[in-house]
NUSE-654273 format. One record per residue: x, y, z of N, C-alpha, C in turn. Coordinates in steps of 0.2 Angstrom, whole numbers, padded with zeros to 4 digits, always signed. Example, Ala and Ser with C-alpha at 12.3 -4.5 7.8 and 13.67 -1.06 7.14 Angstrom:
2
+0066-0028+0039+0062-0022+0039+0066-0016+0039 +0064-0011+0035+0068-0005+0036+0064+0000+0039 
//
This chain:
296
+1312+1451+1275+1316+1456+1271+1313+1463+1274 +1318+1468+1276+1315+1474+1280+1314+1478+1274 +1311+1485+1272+1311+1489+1270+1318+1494+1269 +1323+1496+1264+1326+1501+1263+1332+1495+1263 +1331+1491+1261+1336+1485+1260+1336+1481+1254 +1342+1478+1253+1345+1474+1246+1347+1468+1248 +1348+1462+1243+1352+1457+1244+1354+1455+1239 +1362+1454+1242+1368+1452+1236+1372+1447+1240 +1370+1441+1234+1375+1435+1236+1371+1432+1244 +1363+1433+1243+1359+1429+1250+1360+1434+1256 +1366+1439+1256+1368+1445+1261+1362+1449+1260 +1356+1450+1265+1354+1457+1268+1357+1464+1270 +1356+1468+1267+1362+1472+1263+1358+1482+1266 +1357+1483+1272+1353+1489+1276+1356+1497+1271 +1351+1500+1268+1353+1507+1263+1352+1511+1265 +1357+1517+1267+1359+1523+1272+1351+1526+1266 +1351+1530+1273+1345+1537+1270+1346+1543+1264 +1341+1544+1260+1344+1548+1256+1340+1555+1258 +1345+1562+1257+1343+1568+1256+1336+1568+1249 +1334+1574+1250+1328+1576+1246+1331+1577+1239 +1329+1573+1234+1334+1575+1230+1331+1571+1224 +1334+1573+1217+1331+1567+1211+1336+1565+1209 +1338+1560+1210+1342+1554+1209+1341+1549+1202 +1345+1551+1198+1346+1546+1190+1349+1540+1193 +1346+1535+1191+1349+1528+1192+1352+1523+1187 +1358+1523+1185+1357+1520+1180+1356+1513+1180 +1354+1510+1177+1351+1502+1177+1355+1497+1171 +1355+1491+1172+1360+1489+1169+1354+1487+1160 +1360+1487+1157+1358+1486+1149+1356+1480+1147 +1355+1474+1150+1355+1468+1149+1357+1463+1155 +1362+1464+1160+1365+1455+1162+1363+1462+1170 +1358+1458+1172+1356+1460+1180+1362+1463+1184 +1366+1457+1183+1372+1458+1185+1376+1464+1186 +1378+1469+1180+1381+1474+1179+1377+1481+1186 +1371+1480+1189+1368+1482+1194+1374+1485+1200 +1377+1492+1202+1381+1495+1204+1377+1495+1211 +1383+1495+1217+1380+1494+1223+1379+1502+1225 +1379+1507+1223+1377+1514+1225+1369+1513+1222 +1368+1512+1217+1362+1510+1214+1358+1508+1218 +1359+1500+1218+1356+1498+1224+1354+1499+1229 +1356+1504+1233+1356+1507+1240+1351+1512+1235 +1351+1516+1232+1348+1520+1230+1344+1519+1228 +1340+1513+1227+1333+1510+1224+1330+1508+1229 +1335+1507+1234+1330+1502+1240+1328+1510+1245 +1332+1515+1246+1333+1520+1252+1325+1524+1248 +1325+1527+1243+1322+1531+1241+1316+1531+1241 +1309+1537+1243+1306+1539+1244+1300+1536+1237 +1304+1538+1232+1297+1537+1227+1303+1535+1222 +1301+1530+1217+1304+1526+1212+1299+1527+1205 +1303+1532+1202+1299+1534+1195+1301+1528+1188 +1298+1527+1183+1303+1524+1178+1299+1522+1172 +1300+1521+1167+1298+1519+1160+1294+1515+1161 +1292+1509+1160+1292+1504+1162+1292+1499+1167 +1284+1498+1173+1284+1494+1179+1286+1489+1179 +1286+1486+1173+1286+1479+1173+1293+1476+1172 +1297+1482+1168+1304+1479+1168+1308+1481+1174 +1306+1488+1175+1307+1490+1180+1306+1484+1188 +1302+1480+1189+1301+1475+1194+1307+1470+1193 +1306+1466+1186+1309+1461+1188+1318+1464+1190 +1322+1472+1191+1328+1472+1192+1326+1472+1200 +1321+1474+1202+1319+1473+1210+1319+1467+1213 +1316+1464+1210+1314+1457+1213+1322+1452+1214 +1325+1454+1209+1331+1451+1207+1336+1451+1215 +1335+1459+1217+1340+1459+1223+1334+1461+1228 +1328+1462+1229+1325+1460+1235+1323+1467+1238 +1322+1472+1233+1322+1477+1235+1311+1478+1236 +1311+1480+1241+1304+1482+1242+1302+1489+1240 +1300+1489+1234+1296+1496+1231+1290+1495+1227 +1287+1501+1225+1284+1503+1222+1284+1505+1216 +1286+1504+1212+1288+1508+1206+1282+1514+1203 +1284+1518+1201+1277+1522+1197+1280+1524+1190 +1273+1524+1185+1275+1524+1178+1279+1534+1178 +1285+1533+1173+1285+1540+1172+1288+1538+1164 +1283+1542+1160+1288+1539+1152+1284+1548+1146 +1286+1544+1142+1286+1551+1137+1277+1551+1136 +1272+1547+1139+1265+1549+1137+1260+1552+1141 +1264+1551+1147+1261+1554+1155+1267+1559+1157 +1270+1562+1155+1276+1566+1159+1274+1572+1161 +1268+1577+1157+1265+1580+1159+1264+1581+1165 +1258+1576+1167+1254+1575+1172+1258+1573+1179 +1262+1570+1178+1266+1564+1181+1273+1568+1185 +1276+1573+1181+1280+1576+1184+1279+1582+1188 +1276+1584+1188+1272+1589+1194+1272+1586+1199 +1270+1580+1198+1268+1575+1205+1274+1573+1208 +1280+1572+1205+1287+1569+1207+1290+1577+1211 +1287+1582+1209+1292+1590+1213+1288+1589+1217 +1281+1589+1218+1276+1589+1224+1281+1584+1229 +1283+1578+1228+1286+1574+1233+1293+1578+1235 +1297+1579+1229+1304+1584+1232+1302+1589+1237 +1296+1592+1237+1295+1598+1240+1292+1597+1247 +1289+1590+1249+1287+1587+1254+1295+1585+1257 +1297+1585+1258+1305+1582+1259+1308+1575+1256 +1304+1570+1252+1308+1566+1248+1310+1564+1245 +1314+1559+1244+1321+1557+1239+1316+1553+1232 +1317+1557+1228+1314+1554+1222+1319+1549+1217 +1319+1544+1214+1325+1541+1210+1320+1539+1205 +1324+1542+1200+1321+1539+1192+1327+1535+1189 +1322+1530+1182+1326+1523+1178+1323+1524+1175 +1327+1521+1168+1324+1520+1161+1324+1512+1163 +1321+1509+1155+1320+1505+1157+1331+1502+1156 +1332+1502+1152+1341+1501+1153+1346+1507+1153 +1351+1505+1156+1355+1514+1155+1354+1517+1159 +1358+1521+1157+1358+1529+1158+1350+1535+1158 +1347+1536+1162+1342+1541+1161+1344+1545+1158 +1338+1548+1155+1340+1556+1149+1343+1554+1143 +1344+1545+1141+1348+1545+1136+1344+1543+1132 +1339+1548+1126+1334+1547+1122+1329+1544+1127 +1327+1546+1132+1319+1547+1135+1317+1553+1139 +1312+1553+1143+1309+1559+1143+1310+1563+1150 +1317+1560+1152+1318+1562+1158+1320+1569+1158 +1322+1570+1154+1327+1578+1150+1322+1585+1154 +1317+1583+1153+1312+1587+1155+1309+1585+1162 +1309+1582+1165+1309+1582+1173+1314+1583+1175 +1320+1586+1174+1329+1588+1176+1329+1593+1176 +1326+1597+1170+1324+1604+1169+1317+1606+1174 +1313+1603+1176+1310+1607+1180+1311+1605+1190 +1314+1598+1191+1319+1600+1196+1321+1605+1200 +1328+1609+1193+1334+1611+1192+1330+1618+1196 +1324+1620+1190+1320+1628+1192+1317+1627+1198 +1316+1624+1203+1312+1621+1210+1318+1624+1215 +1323+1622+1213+1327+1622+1218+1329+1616+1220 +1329+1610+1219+1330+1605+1221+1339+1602+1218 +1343+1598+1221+1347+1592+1219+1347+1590+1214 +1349+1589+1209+1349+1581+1204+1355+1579+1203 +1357+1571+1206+1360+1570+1208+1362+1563+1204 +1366+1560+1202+1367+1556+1196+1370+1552+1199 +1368+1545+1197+1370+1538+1201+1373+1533+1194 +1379+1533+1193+1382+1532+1186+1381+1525+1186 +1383+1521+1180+1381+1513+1181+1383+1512+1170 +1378+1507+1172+1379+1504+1161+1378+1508+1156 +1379+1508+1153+1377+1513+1145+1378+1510+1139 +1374+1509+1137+1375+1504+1128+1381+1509+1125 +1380+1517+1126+1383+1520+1120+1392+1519+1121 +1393+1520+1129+1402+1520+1130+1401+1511+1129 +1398+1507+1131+1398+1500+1132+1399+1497+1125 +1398+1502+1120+1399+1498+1112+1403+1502+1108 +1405+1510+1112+1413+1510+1109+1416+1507+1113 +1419+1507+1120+1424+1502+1121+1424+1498+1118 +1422+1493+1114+1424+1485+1111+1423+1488+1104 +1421+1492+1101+1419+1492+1093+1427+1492+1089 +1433+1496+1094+1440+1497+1091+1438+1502+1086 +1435+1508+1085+1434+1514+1082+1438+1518+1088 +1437+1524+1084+1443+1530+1091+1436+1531+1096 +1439+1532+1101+1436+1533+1106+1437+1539+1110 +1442+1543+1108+1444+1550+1110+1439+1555+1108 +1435+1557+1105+1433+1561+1100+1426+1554+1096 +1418+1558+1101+1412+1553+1097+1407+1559+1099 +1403+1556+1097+1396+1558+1096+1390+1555+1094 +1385+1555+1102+1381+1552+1102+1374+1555+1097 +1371+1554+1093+1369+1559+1090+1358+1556+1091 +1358+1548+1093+1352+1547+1095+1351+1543+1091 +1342+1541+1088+1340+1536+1086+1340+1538+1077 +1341+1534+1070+1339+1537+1065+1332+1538+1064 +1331+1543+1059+1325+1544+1057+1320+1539+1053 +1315+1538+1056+1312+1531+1052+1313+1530+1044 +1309+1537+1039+1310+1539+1033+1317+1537+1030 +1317+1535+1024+1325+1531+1022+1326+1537+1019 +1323+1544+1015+1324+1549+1013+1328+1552+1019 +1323+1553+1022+1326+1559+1031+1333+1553+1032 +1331+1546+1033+1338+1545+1034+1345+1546+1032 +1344+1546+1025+1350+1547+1021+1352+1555+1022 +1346+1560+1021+1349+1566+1022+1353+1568+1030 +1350+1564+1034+1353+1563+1040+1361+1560+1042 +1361+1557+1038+1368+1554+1036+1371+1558+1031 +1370+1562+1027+1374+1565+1022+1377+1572+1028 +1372+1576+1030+1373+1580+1034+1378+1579+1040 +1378+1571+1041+1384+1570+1047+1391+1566+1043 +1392+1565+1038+1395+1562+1034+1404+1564+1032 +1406+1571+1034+1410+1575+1035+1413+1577+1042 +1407+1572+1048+1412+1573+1055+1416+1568+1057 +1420+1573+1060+1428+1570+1064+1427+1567+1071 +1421+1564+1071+1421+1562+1078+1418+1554+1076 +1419+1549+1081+1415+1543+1080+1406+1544+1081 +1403+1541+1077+1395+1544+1080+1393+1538+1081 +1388+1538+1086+1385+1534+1089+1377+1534+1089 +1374+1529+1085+1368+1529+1087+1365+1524+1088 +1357+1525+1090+1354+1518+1091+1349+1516+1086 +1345+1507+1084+1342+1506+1079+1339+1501+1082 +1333+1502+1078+1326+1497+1079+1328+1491+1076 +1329+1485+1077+1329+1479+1073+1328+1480+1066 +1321+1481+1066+1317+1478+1060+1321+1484+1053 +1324+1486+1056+1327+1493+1053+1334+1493+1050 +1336+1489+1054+1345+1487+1054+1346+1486+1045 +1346+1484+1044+1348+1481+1036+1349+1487+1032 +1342+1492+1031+1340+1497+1028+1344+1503+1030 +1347+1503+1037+1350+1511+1039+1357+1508+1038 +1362+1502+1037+1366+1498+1036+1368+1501+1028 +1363+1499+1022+1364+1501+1015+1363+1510+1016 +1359+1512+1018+1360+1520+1018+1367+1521+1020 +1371+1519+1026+1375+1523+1027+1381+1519+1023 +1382+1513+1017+1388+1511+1014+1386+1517+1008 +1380+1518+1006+1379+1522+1002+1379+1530+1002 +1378+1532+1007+1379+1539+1009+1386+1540+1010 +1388+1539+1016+1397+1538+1020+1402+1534+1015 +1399+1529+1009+1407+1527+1008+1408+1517+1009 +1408+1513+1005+1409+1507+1006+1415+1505+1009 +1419+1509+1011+1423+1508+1014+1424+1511+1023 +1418+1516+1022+1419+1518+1029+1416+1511+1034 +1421+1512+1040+1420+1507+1046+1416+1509+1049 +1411+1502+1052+1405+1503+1056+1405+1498+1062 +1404+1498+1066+1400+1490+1069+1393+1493+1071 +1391+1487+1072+1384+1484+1074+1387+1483+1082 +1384+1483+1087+1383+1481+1093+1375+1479+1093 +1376+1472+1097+1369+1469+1097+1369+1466+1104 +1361+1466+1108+1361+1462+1114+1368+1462+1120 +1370+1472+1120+1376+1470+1123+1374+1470+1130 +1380+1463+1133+1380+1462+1139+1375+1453+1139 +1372+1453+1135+1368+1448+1137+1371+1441+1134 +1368+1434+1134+1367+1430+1132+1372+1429+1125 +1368+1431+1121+1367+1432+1114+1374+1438+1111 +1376+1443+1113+1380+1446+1111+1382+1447+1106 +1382+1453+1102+1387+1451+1096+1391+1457+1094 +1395+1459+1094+1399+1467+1093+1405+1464+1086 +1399+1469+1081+1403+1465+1072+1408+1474+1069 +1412+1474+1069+1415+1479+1064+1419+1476+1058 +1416+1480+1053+1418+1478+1046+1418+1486+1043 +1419+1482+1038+1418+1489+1031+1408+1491+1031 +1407+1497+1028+1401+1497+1028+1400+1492+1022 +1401+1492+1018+1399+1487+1014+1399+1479+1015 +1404+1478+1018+1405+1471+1023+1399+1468+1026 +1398+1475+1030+1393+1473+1037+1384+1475+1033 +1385+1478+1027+1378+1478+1026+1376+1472+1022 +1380+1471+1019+1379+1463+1016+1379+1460+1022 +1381+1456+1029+1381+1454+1031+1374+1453+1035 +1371+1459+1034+1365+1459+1040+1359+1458+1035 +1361+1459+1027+1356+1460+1024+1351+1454+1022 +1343+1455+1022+1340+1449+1024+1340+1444+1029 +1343+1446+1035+1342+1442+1043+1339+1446+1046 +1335+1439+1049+1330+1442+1054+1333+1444+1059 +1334+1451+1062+1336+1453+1069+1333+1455+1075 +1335+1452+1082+1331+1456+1088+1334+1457+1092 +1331+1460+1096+1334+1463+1102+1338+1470+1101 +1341+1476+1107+1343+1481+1103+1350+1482+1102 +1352+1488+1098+1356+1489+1096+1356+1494+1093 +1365+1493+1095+1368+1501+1093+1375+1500+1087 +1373+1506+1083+1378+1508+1078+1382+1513+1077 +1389+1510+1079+1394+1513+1080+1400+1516+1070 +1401+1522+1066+1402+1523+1063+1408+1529+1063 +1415+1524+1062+1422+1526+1060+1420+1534+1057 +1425+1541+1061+1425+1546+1060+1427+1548+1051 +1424+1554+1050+1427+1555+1043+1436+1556+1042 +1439+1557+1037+1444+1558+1037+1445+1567+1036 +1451+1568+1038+1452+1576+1039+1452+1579+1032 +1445+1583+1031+1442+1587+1026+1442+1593+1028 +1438+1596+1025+1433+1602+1029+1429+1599+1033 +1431+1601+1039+1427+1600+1047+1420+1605+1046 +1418+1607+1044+1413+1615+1046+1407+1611+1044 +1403+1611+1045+1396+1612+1044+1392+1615+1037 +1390+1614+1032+1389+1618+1025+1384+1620+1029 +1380+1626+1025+1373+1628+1026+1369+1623+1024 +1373+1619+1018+1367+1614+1014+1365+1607+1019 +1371+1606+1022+1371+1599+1030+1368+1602+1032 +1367+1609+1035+1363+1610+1040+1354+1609+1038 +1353+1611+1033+1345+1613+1030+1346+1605+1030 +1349+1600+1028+1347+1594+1027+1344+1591+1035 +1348+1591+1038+1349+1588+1047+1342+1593+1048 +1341+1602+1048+1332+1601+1049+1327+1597+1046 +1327+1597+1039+1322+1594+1034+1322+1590+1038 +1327+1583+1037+1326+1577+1041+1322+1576+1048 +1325+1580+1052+1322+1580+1058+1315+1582+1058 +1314+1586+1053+1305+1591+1052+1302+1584+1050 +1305+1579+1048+1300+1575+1046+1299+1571+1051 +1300+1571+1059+1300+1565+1063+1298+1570+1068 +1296+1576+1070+1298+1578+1076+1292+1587+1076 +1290+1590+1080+1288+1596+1079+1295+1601+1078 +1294+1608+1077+1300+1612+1074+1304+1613+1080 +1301+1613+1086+1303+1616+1092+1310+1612+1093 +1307+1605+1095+1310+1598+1096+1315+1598+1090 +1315+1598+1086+1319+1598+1079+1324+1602+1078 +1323+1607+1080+1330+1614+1083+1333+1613+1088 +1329+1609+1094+1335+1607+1099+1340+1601+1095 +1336+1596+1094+1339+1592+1091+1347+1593+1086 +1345+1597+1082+1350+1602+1075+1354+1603+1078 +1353+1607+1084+1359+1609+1090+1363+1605+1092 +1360+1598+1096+1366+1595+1099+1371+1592+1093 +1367+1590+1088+1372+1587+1081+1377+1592+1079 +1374+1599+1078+1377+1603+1073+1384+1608+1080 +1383+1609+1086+1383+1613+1088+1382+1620+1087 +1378+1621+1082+1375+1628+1083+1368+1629+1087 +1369+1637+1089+1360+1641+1093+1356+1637+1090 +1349+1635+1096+1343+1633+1094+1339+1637+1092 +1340+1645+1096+1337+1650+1091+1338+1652+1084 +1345+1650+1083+1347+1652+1075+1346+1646+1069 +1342+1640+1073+1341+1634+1069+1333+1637+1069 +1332+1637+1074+1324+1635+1073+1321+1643+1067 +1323+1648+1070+1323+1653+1064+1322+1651+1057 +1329+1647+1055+1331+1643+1048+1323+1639+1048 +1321+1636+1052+1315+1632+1051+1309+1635+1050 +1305+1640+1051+1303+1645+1050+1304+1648+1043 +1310+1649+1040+1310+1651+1033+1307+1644+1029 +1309+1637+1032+1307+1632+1028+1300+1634+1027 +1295+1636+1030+1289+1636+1032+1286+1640+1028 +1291+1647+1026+1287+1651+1025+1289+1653+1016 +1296+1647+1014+1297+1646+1005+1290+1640+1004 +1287+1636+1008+1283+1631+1007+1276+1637+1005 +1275+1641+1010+1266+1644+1009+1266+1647+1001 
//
C-alpha cells in the first residue's frame, strides 16, 4: 500500500496532490460506507490530518487503507494546537480537519480554527459529504424549505424550557441535537412548552444498523420514549409554528440569554443568541450586561 492512496472495492485508488490549504472533510455519520470519493482523496493526499477523536478517526482509515497520522484537534487543546496547524499552512502544506461524524464546525471547535485561517490568508476549502442534521429532515416529512439548526439543548430542564419557549413562535423547522440519557426529559419539555400537538421526530442511529426515524405528535412521541433506555445519537427535529407573530418579543429574547447564561460564558452566549434570534451580538451581549448589573 503506497502513501497518498485509498482503497475501494480491493481497487488501489492514487490521490492527486493537494494546494496549501484547510480542508473540512466531512465524514460519514454512521455506515463507513456513506465515505465520498473527493474525501478520500483528500484524507489520503493531505499533509497533516487534524480531528476530534484518534481513535475514531482511525478506524475510518483503516477501513479504506489510507496511511496517516491523525493528530488530536478538539475543544480542550485548540488553543495550543491551532497555532500549530497555520504553522503548517504557512510551511506550504495541505491541512484537513474531521470531526468525529459530519460536517466540521457543526457544534465543535473547528469554528475557531476557520476564523484564524481565514485572517492568515490561507484557503478553506470544504469537502461536502454526511450530516445528521439535512440526513434527518430529509426522512422526518417536516417542511424542509424553511429550518433551523439551532444546536444542542441546555442541560438545565429550567434553561431548557426557557429555551424552548423563546423558540416556540418560529416559522421555520428547528433542528437540534440530544444526549440519550436526556431524550425522554427534552421530549415532555417541548409537548409542554410547544403544545401536545406540535409534530416532532426523533432521528436515532441515523445511517446505521439500528436506525429509527419516529414522527408523531409531541405527546405521542414523549410517551413513547418515556422510561426506555436509549443509546446512541440523536437528533430532534420539531414541526414549524403556525403563522402568528413572527418577531422575536423582548421577553423570548431575555429568556434565550438567561438560558444560554446558564451553560455558557456571556461572550459565547451572545454569539449563540445571535444565530437563534438573528439579531447583533453586540446588541445581545450588551442586554447581558444589564443582566449582570439588575443582579449586583
Amino acid at each position: 500500500m503506497a502513501d497518498r492512496s485509498f482503497i475501494i472495492s480491493g481497487h488501489e485508488i492514487s490521490a492527486p496532490p493537494l494546494e496549501a490549504a484547510l480542508y473540512l472533510v466531512s465524514t460519514p455519520i454512521g455506515n463507513l460506507g456513506d465515505m465520498t470519493i473527493r474525501g478520500l482523496e483528500t484524507l489520503a493526499a493531505c499533509d497533516v490530518l487534524a480531528c476530534e477523536d484518534t481513535r475514531i478517526t482511525r478506524r475510518l482509515l483503516d477501513r479504506y487503507g489510507i496511511v496517516q497520522k491523525p493528530y488530536a484537534y478538539h475543544e480542550h487543546n485548540a488553543q495550543k494546537v491551532g497555532p500549530k496547524l497555520i504553522e503548517q499552512l504557512s510551511a506550504g502544506k495541505s491541512v484537513a480537519l474531521v470531526s468525529d461524524a459530519g460536517t466540521p464546525l457543526v457544534s465543535d471547535p473547528g469554528y475557531r480554527l476557520v476564523v484564524e485561517v481565514r485572517k492568515a490568508g490561507f484557503r478553506v476549502i470544504p469537502i461536502p459529504g454526511a450530516s445528521a442534521v439535512l440526513a434527518g429532515l430529509a426522512a422526518s416529512g417536516l417542511p424542509s424549505d424553511d429550518f433551523r439548526f439551532v444546536g444542542f439543548f441546555p442541560n438545565k430542564d429550567g434553561a431548557r424550557r426557557n429555551f424552548l419557549q423563546a423558540l416556540s413562535h418560529v416559522q421555520s423547522t428547528l433542528i437540534l441535537f440530544e444526549a440519550p440519557t436526556r431524550l425522554a426529559g427534552s421530549l415532555k419539555a417541548i409537548c409542554d412548552v410547544m403544545g401536545a400537538d406540535r409534530m416532532v421526530c426523533v432521528g436515532r442511529e441515523l445511517t446505521k444498523r439500528f436506525e429509527t426515524i419516529l414522527t408523531l405528535s409531541a405527546r405521542e412521541i414523549s410517551d413513547r420514549f418515556d422510561g426506555e433506555t436509549i443509546k446512541g445519537e440523536i437528533v430532534i427535529l420539531i414541526a414549524p409554528a403556525q403563522a402568528t407573530d413572527t418577531a422575536t418579543s423582548e421577553k423570548d429574547v431575555d429568556a434565550i440569554l438567561k438560558s444560554l447564561l446558564e451553560e455558557m460564558p456571556a461572550s459565547k452566549a451572545a454569539k449563540e443568541a445571535a444565530k437563534i434570534t438573528g439579531l447583533q451580538k453586540a446588541d445581545l451581549y450588551a442586554r447581558l450586561l444589564t443582566f449582570k448589573n439588575d443582579d449586583a
